[in-house]
PDB file of N, CA, C and O in Angstrom, chain B, residues numbered from 101:
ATOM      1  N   UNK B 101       0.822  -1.199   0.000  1.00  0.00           N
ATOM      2  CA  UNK B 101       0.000   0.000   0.000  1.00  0.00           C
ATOM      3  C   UNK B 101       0.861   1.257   0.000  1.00  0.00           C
ATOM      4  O   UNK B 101       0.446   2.327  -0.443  1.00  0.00           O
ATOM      5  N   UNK B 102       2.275   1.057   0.598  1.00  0.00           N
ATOM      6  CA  UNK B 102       3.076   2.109   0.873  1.00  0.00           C
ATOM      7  C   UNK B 102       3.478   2.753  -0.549  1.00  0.00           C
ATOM      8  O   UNK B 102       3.636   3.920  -0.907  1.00  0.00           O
ATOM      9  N   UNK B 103       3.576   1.530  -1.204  1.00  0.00           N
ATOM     10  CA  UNK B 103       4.735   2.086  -2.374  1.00  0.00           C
ATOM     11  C   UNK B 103       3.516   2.590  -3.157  1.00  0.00           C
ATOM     12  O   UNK B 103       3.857   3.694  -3.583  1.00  0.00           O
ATOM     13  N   UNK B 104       2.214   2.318  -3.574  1.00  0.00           N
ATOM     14  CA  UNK B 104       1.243   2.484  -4.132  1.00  0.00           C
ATOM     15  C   UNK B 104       0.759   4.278  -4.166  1.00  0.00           C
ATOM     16  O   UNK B 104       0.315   4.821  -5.178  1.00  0.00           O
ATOM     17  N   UNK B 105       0.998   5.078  -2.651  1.00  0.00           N
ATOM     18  CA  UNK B 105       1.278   6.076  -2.522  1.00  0.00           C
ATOM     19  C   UNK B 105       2.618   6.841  -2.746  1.00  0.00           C
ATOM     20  O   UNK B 105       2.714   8.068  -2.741  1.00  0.00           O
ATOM     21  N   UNK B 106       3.455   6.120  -2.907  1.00  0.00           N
ATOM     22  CA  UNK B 106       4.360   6.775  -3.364  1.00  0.00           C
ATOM     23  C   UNK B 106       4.809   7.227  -4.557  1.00  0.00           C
ATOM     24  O   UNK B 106       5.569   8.185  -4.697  1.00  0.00           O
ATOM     25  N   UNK B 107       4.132   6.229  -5.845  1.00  0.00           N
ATOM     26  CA  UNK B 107       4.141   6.518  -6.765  1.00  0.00           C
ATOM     27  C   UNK B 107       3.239   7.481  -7.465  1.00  0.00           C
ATOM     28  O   UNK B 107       3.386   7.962  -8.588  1.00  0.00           O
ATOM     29  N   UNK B 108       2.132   7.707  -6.470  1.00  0.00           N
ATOM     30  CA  UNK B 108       1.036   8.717  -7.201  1.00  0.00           C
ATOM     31  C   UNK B 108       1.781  10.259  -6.469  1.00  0.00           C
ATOM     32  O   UNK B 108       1.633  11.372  -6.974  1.00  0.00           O
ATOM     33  N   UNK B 109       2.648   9.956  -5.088  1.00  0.00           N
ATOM     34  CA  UNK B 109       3.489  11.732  -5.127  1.00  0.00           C
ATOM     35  C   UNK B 109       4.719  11.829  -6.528  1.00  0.00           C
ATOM     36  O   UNK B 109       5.096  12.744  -7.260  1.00  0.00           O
ATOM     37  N   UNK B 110       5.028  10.480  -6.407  1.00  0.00           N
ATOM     38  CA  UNK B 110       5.957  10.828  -7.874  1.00  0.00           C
ATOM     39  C   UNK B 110       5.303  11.399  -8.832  1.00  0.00           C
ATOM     40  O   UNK B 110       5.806  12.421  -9.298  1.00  0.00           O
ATOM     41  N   UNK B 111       4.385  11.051  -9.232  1.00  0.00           N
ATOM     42  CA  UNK B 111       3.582  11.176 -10.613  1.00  0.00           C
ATOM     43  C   UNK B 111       3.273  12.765 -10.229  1.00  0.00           C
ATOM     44  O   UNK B 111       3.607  13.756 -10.879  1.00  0.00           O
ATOM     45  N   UNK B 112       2.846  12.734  -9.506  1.00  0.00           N
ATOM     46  CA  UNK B 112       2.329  14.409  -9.007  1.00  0.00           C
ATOM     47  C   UNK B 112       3.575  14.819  -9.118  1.00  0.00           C
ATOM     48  O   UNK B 112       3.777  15.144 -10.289  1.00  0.00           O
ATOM     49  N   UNK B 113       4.383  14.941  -8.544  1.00  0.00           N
ATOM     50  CA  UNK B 113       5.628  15.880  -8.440  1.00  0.00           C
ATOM     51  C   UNK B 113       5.996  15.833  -9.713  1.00  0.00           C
ATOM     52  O   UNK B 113       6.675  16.800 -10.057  1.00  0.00           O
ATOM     53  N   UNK B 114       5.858  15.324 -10.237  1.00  0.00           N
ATOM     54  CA  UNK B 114       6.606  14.896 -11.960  1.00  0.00           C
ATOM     55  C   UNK B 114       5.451  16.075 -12.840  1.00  0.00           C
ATOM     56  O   UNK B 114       5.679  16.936 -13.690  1.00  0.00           O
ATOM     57  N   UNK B 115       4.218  15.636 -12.191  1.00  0.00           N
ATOM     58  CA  UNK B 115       3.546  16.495 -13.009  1.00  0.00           C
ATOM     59  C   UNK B 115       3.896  18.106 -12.748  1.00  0.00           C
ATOM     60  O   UNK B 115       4.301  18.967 -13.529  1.00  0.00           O
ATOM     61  N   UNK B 116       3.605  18.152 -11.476  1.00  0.00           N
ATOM     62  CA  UNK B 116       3.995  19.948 -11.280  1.00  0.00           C
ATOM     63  C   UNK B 116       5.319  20.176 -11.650  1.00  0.00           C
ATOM     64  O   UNK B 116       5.141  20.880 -12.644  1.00  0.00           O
ATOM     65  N   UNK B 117       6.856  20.029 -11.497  1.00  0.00           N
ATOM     66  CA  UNK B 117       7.251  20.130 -11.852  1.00  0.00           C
ATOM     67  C   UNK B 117       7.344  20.581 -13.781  1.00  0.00           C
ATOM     68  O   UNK B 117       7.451  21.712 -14.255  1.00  0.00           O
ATOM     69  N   UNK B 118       7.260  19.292 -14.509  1.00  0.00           N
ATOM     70  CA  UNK B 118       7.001  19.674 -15.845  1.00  0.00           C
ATOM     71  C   UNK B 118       5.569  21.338 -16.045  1.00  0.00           C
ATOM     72  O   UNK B 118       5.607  22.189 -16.934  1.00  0.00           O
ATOM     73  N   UNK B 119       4.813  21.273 -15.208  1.00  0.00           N
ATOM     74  CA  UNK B 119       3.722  22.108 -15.790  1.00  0.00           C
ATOM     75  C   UNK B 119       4.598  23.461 -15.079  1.00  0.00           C
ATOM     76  O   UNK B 119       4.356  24.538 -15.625  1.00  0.00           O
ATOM     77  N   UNK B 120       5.333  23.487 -14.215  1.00  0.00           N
ATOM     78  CA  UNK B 120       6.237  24.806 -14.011  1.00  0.00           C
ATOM     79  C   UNK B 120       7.354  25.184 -14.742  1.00  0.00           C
ATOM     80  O   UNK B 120       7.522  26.393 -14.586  1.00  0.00           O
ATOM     81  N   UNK B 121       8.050  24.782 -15.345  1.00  0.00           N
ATOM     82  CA  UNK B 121       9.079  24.076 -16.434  1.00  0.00           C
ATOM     83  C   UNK B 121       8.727  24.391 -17.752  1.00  0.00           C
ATOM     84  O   UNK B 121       9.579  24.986 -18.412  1.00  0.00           O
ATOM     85  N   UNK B 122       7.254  24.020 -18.474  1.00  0.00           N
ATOM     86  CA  UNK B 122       6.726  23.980 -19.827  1.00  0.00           C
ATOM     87  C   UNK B 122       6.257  25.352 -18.951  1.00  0.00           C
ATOM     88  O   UNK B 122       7.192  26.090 -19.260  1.00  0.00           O
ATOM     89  N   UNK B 123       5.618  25.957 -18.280  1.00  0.00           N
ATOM     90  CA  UNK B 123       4.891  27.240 -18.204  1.00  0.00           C
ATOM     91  C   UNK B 123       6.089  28.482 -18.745  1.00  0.00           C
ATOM     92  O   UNK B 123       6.026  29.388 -19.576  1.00  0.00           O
ATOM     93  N   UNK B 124       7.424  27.881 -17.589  1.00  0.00           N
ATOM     94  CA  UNK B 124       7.873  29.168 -18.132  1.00  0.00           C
ATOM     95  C   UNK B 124       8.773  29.323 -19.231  1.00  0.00           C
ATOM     96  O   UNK B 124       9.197  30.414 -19.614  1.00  0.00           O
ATOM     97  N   UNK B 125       9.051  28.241 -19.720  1.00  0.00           N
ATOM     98  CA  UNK B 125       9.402  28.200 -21.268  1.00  0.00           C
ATOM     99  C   UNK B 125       8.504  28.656 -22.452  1.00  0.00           C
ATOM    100  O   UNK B 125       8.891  28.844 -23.605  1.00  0.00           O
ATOM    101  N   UNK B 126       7.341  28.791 -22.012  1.00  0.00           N
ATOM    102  CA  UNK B 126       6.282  29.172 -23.242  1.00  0.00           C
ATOM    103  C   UNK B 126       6.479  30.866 -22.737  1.00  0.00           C
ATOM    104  O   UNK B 126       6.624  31.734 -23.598  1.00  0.00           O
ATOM    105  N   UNK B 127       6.466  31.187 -21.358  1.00  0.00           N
ATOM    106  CA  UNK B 127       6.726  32.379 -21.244  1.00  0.00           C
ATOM    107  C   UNK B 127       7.608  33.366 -21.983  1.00  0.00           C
ATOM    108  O   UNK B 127       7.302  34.370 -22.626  1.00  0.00           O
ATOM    109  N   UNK B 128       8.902  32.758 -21.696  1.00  0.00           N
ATOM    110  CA  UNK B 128       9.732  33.030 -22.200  1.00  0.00           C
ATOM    111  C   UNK B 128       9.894  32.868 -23.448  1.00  0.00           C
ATOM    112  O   UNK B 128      11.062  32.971 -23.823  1.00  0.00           O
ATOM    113  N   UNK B 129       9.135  32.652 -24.217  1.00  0.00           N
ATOM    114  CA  UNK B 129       8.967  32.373 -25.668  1.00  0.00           C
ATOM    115  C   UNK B 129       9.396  31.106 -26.090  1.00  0.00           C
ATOM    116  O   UNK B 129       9.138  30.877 -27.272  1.00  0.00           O
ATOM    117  N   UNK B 130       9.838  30.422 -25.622  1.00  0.00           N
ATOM    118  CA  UNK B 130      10.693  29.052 -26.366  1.00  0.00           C
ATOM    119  C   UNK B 130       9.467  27.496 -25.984  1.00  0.00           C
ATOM    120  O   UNK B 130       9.540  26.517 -25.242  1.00  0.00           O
ATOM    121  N   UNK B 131       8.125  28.193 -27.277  1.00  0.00           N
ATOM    122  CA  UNK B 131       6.830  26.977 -26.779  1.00  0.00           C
ATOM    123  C   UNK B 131       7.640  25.300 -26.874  1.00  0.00           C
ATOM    124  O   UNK B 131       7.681  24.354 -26.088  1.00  0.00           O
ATOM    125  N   UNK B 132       8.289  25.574 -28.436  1.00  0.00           N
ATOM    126  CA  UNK B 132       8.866  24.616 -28.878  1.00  0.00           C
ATOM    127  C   UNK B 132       9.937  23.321 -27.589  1.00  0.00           C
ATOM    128  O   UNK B 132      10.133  22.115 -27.743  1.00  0.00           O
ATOM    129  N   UNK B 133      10.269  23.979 -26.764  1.00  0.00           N
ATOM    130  CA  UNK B 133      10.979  23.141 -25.604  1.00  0.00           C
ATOM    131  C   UNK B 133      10.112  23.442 -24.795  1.00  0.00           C
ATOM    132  O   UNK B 133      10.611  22.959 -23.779  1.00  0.00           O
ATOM    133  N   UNK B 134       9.073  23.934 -24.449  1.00  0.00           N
ATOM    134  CA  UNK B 134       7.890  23.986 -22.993  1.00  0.00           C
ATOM    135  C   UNK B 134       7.082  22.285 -23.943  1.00  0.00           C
ATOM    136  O   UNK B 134       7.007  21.148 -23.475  1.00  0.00           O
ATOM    137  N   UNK B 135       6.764  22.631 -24.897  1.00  0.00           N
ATOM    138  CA  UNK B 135       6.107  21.048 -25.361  1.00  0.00           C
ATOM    139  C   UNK B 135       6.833  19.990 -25.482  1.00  0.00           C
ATOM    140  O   UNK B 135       6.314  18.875 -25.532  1.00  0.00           O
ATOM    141  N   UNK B 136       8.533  20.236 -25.568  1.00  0.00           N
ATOM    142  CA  UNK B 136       9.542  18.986 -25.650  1.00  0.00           C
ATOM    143  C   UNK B 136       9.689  18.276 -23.993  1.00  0.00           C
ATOM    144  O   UNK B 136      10.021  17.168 -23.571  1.00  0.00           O
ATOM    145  N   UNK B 137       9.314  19.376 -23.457  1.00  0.00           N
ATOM    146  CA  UNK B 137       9.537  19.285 -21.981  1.00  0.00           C
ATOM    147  C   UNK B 137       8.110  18.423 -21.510  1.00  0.00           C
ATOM    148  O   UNK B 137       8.377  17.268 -21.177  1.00  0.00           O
ATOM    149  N   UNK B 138       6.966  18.701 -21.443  1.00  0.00           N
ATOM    150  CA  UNK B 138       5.620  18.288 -21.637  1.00  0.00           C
ATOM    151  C   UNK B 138       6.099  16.249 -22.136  1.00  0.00           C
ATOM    152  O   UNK B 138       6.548  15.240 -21.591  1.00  0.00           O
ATOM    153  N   UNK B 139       5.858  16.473 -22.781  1.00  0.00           N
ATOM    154  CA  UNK B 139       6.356  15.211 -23.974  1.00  0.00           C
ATOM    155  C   UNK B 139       6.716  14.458 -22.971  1.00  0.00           C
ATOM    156  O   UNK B 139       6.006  13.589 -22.466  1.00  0.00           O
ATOM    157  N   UNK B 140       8.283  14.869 -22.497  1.00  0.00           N
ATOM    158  CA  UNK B 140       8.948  14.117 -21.936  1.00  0.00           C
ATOM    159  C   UNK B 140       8.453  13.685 -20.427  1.00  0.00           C
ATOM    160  O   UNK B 140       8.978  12.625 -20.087  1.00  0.00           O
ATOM    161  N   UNK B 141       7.792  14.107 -19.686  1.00  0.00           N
ATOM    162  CA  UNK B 141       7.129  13.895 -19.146  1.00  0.00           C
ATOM    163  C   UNK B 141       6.286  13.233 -18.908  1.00  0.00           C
ATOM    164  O   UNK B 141       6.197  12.510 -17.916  1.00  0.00           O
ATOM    165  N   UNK B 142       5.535  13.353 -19.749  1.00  0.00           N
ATOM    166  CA  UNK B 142       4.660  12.205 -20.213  1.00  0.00           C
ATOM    167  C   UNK B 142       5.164  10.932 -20.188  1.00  0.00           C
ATOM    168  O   UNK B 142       5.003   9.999 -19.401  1.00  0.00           O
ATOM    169  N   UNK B 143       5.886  11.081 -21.322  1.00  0.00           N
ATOM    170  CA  UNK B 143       6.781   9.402 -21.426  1.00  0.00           C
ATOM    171  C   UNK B 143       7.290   8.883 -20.051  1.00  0.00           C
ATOM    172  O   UNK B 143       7.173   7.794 -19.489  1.00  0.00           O
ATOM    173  N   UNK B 144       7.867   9.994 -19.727  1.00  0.00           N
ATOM    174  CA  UNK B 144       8.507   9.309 -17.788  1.00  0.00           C
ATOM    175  C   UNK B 144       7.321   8.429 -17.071  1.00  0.00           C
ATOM    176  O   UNK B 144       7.491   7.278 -16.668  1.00  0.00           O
ATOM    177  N   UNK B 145       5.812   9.325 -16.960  1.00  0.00           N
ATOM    178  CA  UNK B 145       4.867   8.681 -16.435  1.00  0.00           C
ATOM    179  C   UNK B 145       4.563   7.734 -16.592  1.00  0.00           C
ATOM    180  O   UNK B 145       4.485   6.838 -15.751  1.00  0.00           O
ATOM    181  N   UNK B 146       4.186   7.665 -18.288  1.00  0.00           N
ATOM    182  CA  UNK B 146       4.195   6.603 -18.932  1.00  0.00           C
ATOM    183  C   UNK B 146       4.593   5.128 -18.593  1.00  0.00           C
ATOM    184  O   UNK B 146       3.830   4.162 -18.573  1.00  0.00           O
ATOM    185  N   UNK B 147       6.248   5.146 -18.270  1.00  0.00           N
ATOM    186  CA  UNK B 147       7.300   4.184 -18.278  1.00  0.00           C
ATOM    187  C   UNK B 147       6.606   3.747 -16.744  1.00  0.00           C
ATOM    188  O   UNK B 147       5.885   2.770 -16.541  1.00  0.00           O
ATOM    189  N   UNK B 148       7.048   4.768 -15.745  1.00  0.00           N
ATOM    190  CA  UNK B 148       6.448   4.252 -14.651  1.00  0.00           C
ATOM    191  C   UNK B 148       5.198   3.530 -14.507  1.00  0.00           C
ATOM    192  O   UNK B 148       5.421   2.699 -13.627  1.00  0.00           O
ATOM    193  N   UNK B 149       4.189   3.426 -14.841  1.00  0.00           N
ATOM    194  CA  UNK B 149       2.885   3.306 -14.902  1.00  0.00           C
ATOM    195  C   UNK B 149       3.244   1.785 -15.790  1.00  0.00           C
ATOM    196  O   UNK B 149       3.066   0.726 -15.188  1.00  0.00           O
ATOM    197  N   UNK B 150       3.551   1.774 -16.664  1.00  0.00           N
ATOM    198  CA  UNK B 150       4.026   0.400 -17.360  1.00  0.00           C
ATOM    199  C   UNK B 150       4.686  -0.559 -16.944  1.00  0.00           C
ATOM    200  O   UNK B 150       4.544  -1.709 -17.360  1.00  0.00           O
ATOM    201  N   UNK B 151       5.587  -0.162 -15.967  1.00  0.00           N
ATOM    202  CA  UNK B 151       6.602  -1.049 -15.125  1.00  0.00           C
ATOM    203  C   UNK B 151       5.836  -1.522 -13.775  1.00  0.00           C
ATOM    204  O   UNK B 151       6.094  -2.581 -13.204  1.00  0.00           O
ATOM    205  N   UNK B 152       4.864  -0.594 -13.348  1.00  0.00           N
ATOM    206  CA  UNK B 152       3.916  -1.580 -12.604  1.00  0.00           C
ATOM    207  C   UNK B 152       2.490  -2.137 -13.232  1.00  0.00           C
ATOM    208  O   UNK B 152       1.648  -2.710 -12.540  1.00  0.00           O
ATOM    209  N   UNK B 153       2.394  -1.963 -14.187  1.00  0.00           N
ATOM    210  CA  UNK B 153       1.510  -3.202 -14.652  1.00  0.00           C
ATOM    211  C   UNK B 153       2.116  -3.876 -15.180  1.00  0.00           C
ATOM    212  O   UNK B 153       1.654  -4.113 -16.296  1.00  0.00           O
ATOM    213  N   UNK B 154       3.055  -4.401 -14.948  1.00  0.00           N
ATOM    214  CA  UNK B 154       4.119  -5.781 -15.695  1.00  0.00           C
ATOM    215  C   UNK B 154       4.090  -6.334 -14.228  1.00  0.00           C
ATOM    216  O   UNK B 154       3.722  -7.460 -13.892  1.00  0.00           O
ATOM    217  N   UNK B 155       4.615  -5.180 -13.301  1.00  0.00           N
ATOM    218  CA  UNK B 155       4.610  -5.934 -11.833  1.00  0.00           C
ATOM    219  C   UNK B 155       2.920  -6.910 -10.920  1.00  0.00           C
ATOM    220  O   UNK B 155       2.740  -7.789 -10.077  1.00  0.00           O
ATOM    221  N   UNK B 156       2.238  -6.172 -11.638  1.00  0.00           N
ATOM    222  CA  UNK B 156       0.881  -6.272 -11.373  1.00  0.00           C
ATOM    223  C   UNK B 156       0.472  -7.952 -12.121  1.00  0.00           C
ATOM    224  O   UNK B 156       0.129  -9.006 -11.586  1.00  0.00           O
ATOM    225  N   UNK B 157       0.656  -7.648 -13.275  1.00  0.00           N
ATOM    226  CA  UNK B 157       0.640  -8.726 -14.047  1.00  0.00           C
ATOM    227  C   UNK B 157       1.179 -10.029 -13.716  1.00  0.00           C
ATOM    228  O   UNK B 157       0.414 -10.946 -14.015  1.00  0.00           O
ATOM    229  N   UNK B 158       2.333 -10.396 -13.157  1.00  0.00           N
ATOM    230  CA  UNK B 158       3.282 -10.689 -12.509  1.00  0.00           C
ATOM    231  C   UNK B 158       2.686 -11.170 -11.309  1.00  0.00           C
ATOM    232  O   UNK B 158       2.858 -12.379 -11.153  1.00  0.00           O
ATOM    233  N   UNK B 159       2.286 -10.816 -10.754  1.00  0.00           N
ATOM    234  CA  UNK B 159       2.087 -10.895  -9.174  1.00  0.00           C
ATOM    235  C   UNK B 159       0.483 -12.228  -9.364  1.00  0.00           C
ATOM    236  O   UNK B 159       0.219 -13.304  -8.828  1.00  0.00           O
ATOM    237  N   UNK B 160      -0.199 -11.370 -10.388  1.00  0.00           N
ATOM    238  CA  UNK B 160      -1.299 -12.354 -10.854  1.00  0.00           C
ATOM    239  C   UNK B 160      -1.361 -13.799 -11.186  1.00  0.00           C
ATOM    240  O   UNK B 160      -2.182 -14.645 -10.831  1.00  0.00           O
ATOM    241  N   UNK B 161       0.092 -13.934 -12.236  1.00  0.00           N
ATOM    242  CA  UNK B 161       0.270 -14.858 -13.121  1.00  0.00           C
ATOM    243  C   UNK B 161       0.360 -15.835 -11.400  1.00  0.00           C
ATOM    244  O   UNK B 161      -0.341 -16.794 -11.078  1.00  0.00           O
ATOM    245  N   UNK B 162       1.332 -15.238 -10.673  1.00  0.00           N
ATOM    246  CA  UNK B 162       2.323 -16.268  -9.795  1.00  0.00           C
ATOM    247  C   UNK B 162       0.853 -17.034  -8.312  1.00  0.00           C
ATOM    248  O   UNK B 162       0.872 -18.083  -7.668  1.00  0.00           O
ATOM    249  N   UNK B 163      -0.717 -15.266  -8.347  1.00  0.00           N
ATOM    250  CA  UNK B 163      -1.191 -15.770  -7.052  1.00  0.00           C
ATOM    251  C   UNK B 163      -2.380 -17.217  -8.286  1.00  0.00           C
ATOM    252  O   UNK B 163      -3.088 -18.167  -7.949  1.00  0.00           O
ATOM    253  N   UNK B 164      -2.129 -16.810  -9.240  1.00  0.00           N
ATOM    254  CA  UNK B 164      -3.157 -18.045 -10.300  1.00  0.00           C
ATOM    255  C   UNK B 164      -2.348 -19.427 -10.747  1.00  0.00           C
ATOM    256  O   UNK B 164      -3.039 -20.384 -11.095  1.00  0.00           O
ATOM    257  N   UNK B 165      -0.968 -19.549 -10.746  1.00  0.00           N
ATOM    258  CA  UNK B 165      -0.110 -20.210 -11.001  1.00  0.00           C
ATOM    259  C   UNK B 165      -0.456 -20.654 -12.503  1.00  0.00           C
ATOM    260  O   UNK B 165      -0.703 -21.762 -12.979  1.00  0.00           O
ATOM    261  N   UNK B 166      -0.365 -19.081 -13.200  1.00  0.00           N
ATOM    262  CA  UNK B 166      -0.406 -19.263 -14.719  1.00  0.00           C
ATOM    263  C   UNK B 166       0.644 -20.010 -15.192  1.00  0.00           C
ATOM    264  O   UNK B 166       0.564 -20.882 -16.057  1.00  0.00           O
ATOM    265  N   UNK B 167       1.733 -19.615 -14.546  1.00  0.00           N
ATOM    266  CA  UNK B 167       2.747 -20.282 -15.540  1.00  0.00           C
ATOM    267  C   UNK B 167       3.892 -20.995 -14.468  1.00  0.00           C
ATOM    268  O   UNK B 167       4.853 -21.618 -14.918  1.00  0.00           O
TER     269      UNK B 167
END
């Protein structure tokens, strides 16, 4: 349950971060790296979020003795 919260402050922090980051790059005129920045972000979440549904998956196969 612990780590389960920990990954949704990552995700949050990941998010504010990038949305302070892409804000003031569009400020500053440079949209083109506020959306490269965005992007990348994304993908980070992404990865995370993917690496525990493999773990999830995983955990299933072993409490069903899929394989």
């Amino acid at each position: 349950m612990g780590q389960n919260i920990d990954l949704i402050f990552k995700i949050a922090g990941i998010g504010i971060l990038v949305a302070v980051a892409s804000m003031g790059l569009k400020n500053s005129g440079k949209e083109d790296y506020g959306l490269a920045v965005t992007i990348t972000g994304i993908a980070v979440v992404l990865i995370m979020v993917i690496q525990m549904l493999g773990a999830l998956f995983n955990e299933v196969k072993s409490v069903f003795k899929l394989f």
